[in-house]
Each structure stands twice: as structure tokens, then as C-alpha cells.
BADOVO-372741 format. One record per residue: residue in one letter; x, y, z of N, C-alpha, C, CB in turn. Coordinates in steps of 0.001 Angstrom, whole numbers, plus 500000, padded with zeros to 6 digits. Glycine has a CB too. Example, Ala and Ser with C-alpha at 12.3 -4.5 7.8 and 13.67 -1.06 7.14 Angstrom:
// BADOVO-372741
a513190494310507800512300495500507800513200496700507800511308495527509046/s512850497750507080513670498940507140512900500030507870514084499402505725/
***
This chain:
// BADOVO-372741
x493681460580488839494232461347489940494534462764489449495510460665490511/x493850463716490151494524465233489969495942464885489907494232466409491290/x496321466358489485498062467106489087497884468159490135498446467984487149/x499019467961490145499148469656491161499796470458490142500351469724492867/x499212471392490500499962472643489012500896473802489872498253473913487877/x501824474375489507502704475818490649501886476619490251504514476544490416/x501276477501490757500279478317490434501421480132491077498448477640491501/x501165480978490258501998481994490690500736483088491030503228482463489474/x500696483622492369499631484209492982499850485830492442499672483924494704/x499251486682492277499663488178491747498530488716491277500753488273490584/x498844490286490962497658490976490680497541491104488801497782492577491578/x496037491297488762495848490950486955496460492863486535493311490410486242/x497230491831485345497547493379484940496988494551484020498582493323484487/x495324493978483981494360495449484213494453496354484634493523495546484706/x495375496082486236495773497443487131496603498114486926496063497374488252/x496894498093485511497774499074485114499662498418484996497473500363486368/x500314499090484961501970499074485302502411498839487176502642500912484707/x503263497923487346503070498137488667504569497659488866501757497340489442/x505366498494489706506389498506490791506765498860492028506982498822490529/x507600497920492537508005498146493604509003499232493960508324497151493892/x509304499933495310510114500955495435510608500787497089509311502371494985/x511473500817497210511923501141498634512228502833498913513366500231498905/x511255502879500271511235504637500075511333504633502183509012505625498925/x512702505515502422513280505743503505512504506603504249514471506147503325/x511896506044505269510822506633506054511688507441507955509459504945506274/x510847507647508470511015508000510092510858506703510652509854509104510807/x510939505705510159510634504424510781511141503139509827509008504377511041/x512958503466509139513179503027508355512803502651506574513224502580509016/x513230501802505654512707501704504735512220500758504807513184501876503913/x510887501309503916509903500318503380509209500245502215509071500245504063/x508185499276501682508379498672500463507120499147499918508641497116500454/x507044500238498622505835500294498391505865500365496996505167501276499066/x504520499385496646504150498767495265503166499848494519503333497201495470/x503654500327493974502785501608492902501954500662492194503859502687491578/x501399501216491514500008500124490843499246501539489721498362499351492700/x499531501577488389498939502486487477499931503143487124497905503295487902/x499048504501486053500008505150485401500283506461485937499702505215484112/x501113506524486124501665507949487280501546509299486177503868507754488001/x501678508673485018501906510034484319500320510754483777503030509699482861/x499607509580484165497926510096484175497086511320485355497078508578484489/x497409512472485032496936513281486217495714513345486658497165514429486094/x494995512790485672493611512792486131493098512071487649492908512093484988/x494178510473487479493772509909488779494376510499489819494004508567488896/x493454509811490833493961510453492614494588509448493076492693510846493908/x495157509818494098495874508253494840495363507896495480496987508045495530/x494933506492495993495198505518496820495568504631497609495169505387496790/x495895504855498927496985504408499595496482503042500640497617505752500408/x496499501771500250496571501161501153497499500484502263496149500740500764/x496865500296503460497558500148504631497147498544505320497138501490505608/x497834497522505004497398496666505778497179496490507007497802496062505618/x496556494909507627497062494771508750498186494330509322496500494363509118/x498136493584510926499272493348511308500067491927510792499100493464512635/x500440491448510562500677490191510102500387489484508708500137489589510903/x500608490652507652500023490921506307500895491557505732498811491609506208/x500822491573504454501365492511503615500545492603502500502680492240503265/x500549493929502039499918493953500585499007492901500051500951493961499646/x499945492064499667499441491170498712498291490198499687500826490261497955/x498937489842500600498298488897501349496070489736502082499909488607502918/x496578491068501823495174491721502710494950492237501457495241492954504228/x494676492700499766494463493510499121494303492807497767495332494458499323/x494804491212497455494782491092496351493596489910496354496172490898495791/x492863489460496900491230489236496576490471490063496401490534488684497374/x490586491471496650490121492584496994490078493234495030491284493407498400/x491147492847494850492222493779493424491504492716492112494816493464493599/x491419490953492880491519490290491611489909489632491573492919489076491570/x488994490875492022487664490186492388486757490826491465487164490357493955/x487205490473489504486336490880489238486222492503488508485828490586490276/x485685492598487234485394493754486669484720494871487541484639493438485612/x484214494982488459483781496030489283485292496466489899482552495507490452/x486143495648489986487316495961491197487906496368490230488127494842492239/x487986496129488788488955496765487838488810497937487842488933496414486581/x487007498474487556486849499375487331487216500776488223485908499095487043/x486836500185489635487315501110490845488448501543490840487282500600492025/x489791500498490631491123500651490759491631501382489550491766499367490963/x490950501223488302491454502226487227490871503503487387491163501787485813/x490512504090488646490285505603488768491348505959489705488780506069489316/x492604505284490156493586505670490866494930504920490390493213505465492259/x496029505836490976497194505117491079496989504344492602498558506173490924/x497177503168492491497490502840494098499053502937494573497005501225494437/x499151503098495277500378503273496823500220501826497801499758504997498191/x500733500530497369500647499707498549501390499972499548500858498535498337/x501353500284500759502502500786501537502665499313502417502140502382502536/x503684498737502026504558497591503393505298497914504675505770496829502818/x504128497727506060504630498658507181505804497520507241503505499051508756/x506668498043508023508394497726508875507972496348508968508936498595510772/x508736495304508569509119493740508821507951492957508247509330493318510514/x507147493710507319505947492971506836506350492849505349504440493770507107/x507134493461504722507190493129503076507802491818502815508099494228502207/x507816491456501741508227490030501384509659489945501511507810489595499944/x509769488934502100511220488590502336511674489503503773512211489053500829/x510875489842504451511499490709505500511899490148506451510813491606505989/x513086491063506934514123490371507587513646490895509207515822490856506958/x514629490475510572513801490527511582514222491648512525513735489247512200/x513318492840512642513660494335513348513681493872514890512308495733513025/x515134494408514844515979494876515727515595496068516847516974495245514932/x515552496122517643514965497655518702513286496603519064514567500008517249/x512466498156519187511473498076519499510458498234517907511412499051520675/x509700497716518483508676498296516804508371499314517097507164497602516196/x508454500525515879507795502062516010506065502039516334508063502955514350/x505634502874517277504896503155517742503423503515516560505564504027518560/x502556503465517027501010503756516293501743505388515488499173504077517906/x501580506173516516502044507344515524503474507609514604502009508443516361/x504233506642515087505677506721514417505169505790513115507196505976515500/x504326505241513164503706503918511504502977505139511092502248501952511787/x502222506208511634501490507002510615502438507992510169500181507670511139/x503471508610510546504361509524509961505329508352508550505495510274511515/x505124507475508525505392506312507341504749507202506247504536504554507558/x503291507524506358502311507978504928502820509154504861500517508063504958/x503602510368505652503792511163505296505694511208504488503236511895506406/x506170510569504821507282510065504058507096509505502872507914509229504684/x506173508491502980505863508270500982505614509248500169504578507474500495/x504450509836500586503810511426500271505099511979499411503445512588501957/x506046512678500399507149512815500216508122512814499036507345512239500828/x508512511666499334509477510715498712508780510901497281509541509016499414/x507271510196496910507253510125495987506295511098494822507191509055496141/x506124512410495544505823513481495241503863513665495226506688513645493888/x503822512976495838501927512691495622501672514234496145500882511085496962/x501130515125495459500743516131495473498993516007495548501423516767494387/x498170514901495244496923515649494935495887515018496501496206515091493001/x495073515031496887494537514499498209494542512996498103493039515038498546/x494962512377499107494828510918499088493461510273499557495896510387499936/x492942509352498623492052507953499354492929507030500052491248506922498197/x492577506916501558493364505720502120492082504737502669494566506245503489/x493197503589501946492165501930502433492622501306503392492081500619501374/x492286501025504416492930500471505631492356499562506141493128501244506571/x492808498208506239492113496970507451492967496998508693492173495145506863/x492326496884509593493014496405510787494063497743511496493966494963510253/x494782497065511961496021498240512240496005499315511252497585497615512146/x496243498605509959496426499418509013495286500905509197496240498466507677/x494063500740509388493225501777509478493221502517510702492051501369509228/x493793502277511652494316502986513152495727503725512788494646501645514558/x496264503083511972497821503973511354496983505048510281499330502622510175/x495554504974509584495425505791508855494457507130509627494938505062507664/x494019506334510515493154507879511043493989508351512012491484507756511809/x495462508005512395496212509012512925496929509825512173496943508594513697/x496771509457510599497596510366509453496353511164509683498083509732507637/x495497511087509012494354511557508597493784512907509509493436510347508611/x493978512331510943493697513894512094494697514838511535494140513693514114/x496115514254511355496939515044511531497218515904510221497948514369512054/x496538515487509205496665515584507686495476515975506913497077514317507144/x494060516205507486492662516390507443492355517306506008492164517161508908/x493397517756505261493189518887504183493955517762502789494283520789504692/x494839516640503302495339515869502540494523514524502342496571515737502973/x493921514636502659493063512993502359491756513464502128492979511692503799/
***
């Protein structure tokens, strides 16, 4: 008879150094997982944006753990996982209305922000997530 083993799901740490940050947006705080070495200027950033009913890990890490080609891609950036409002782990249950399509894209310009990303961003987006990025993106067209 098989064993069942606890298996702990996560990204290989090829991708560099990686933490979490809570960073106070126009649409509350939210949870975003840096991924690389910040003090490397050479790389550009990368900002992914899930979909609706996702977080990070759940839309990005088959994506992250698929393989020496995916290493190789991801070690030409710092990534930015950005966790939209009530989607990060452990999230608790928002109160009001949910912020609007353009109130989730002024989110990327608060990380920006917050965590000083100065150089043009790559953004990866499924789902919602990529409708929250091409409303940054019109509005931001010299930054991405």
C-alpha cells in the first residue's frame, strides 16, 4: 500500500531570495512576494498579476517550477508577485464593495512606488489579472 507523504508546495530556490511585503495601496494593503536580487541592477522587473480567484502561487508557480528554461527566463528579472485585495493567503473577508477594474490598476502604480522600481516594467498577466494590466499600461505606456 502507498504512504501519503505532506508534501510542502513552493517555488525552487533558483529564483533567487524571495519575500514577502505588505505595501499600502489606493485600494488598501496588499501582499507582494519579491522574487531575486534587488541589489542586481542589471535585471528589469517583472510584475505578475493574477487571476480572479488565485493568488500568486496558485496561477504562477507551474509556470516558475517548470523546468530549466523557466529558471533561465526568471533569472533575467526581479519578479513583483502582486496579491490583488482578498486574494493573498490567509485573506480575510473585504468589507464595502470590491475596487473597481481601474482602482486594481492604480494597485501597480502604488507598488512602483512603495518599492522604488525605477526601471520599465515586464507585466505577466492571466485573466483579470491582464485587464488590470492593460489599464496600467494605457495609462503608464513609457513605464512598461
Amino acid at each position: 500500500m502507498s504512504e501519503l507523504k505532506d508534501v510542502q508546495l513552493g517555488f525552487p530556490a533558483s529564483c533567487g531570495p524571495r519575500s514577502t511585503l505588505r505595501v499600502d495601496t489606493n485600494c488598501g494593503p496588499v501582499s507582494v512576494t519579491v522574487v531575486g536580487d534587488k541589489s542586481n541592477t542589471k535585471l528589469f522587473p517583472l510584475v505578475t498579476l493574477h487571476d480572479f480567484a488565485f493568488d500568486h502561487l496558485a496561477q504562477f508557480q507551474t509556470f516558475e517550477n517548470s523546468g530549466e528554461e523557466a529558471a533561465k527566463f526568471f533569472a533575467q528579472f526581479i519578479t513583483y508577485h502582486i496579491d490583488m485585495p482578498g486574494c493573498e493567503e490567509r485573506a480575510g473577508d473585504i468589507t464595502g464593495a470590491y475596487p473597481s477594474m481601474e482602482d486594481l490598476a492604480g494597485i501597480i502604480a502604488h507598488v512602483r512606488t512603495s518599492l522604488n522600481i525605477s526601471k520599465p516594467m515586464v507585466l505577466l498577466a492571466v485573466g483579470a489579472g491582464a485587464n488590470i494590466a492593460m489599464r496600467y499600461m494605457l495609462k503608464h505606456t513609457k513605464l512598461c
